[in-house]
N, C-alpha and C positions, 0 to 999 in steps of 0.2 A: 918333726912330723914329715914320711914321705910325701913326694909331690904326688901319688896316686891317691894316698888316704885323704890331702889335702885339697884334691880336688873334689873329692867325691863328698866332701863336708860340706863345700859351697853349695851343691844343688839348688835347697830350698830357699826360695826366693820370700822376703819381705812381703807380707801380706797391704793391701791397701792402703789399713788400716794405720799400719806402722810406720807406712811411707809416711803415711798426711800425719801421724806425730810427729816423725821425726823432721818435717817439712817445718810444723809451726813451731818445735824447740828451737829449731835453727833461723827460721824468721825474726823469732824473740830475741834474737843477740843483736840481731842486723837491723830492726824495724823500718826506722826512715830511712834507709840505704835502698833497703828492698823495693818500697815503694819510689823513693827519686829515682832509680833507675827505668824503672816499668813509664814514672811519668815523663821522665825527658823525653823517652823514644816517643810515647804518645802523643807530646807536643809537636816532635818534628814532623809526622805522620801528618798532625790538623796544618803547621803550618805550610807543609807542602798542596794542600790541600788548599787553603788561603792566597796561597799563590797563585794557582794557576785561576782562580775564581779573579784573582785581581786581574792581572797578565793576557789572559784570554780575549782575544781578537785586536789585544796590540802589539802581540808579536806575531811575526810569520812564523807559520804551522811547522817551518826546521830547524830555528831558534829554538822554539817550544819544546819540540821534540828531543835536541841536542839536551837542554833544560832537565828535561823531565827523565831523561833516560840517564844522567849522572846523577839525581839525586836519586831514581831506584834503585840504581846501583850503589850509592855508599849508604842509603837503609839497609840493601841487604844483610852488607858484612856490617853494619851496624847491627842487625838482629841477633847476627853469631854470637855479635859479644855481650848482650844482652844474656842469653845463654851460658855463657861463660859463666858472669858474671852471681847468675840463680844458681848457676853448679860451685861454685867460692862458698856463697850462702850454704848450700848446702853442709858442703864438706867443714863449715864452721871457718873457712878461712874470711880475714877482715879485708873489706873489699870497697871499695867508695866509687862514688859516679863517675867521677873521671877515668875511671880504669875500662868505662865504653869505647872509650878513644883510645886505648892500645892498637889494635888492629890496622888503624889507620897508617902507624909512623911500622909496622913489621906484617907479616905474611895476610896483608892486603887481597892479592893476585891469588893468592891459594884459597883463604876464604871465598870469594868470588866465583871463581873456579867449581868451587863443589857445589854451591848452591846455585848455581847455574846449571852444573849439569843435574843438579836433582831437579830442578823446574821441568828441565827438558822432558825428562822422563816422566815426570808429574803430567806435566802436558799431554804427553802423549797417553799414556793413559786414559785421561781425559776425555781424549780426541772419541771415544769410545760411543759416547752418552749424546755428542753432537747431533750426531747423523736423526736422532730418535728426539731431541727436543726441537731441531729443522721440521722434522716429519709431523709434530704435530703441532708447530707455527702452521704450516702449511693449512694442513687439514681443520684448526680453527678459522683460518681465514678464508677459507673455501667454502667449506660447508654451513649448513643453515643450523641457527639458532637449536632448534630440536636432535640436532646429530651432535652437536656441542659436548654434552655429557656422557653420552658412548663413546667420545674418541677418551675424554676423561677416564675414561672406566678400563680403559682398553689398554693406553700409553703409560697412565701414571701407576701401576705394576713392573709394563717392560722396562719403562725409566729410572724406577728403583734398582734392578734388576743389572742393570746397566753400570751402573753407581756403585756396584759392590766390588769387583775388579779397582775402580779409582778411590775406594778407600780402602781396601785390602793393599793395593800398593805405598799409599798414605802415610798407613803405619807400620810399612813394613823401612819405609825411609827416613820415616821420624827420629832415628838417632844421631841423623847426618850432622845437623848442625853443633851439635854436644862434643862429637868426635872430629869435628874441624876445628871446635876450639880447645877442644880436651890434648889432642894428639896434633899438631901443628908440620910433625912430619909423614904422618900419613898421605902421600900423593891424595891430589881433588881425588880423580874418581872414583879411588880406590876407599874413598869414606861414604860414598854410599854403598857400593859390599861389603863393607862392613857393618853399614846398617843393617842391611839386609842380613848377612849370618846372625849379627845378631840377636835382629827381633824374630830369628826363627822359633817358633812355639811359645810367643811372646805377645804375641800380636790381639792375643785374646785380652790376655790383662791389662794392656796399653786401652783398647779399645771400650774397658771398661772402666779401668782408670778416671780416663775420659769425661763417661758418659755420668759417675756418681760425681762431677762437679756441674752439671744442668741446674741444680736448682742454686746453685751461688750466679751461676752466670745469668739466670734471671730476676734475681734479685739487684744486681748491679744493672742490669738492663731499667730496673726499676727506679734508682737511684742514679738515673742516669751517668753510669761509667763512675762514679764517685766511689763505691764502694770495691768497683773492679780497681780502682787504682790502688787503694789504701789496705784492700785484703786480700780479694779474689784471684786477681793477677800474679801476683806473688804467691801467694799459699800456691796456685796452679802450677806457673813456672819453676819454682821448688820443690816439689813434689814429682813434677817429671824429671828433673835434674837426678833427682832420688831413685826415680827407675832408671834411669840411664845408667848408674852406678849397679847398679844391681845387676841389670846386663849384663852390662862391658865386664865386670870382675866376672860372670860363670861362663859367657865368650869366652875371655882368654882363657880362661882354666880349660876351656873343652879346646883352644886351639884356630877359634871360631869369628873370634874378635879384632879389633887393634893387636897389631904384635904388642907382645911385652917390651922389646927391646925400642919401638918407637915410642912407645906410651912412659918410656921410662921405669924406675924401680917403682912406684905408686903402685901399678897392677898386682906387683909380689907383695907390698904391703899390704893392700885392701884383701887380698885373698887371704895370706896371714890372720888379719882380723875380722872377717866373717867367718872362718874356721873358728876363731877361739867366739866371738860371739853365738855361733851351732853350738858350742861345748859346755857355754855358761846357760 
């Protein structure tokens, strides 16, 4: 098969649908893996959490700080690999918990690196919505009781309004972390434009993706995190790993993606077989 006809097979992208089957066949191999992974990071998250509840006013606020600012930083790249780890699951490859602590002993600095600089940019977007939830701290604390609800009527419109710019960027760099661990030679910054090409005309289905697992995340809300550990989590993070791949393979085909030659032969082979998948 030419690489033109080849490309032009991959187009159509995995429906929802197909993703979250093919999400919970692949769960079904992996079960207790999928969940120990989701739960170890969760534990470190409450036990960082526990620390500084204990800690708190018997150290100085630079200890603290020095403290708290190395352990965000190796959750972070601990999150990458978390990610990694849902995209193994995915792809059917056998993966176990300890394989979170890769990242730690190899491309540490690189991980780090890109999700830093995606915070920044996250951030700054951000910066957007500030100036307008200042404005109506202000204006609630000003005004009398009776004005209270006009400014309500008034801000919490512009404030949404506001919010769609820092979630339109959101998901436009949501694949950063997939392609930090997926492609390890991709330079940092250069794996958020490739998010970015990526989820271009993407960003709808990502967003929807998203939005039809609401009712498991309240349900886990209701089983307090119990059921987010044991189902929802996983079925989620496997699932977007699922779209990642679905990207990243019609990126590279259209030229748009991770190169092929840093992502290795993988990208030639998944394009391969979503072609013959198009054909059966």
């Amino acid at each position: 098969m030419g690489k033109g006809k080849l490309d032009k097979e991959v187009i159509a992208m995995k429906t929802r649908q197909e993703l979250k089957m093919q999400a919970k066949e692949a769960i079904r191999e992996q079960r207790s893996v999928a969940s120990l992974i989701l739960l170890v990071f969760l534990l470190k998250l409450l036990a960082w959490g526990v620390f500084n509840d204990i800690v708190i006013g018997n150290l100085g606020w630079f200890p603290l700080f020095v403290v708290n600012l190395l352990v965000a930083l190796a959750l972070t790249v601990l999150a990458v690999g978390v990610m990694r780890e849902y995209l193994n699951i995915y792809r059917r490859k056998h993966t176990h918990v300890m394989a979170l602590y890769g990242d730690f002993t190899g491309q540490f600095g690189h991980k780090l690196a890109g999700m830093l600089w995606m915070g920044l940019w996250a951030f700054l977007w951000a910066l957007i919505a500030i100036p307008i939830v200042l404005l109506a701290v202000y204006l609630l604390r000003t005004t009398g009781r009776g004005w209270r609800l006009l400014i309500f009527a008034l801000l919490g419109p512009v404030h949404l309004i506001a919010l769609i710019p820092v979630i339109v960027k959101g998901l436009s760099y949501g694949m950063t972390p997939f392609i930090l661990s997926d492609c390890p030679d991709v330079p940092a910054r250069e794996a958020l434009k490739c998010s970015m090409h990526m989820m271009a005309g993407h960003k709808k289905q990502l967003f929807l993706l998203a939005l039809s697992f609401i009712g498991w995340f309240a349900l886990s809300v209701l089983t307090l995190g119990i059921l987010y550990v044991v189902y929802v989590g996983p079925y989620y993070y496997t699932t977007l790993a699922g779209f990642y791949d679905e990207v990243r393979v019609r990126a590279s085909a259209d030229g748009n993606g991770p190169p092929r030659e840093l992502c290795g032969t993988v990208i030639e082979v998944d394009i391969a077989l979503h072609a013959e998948e198009h054909e059966t």
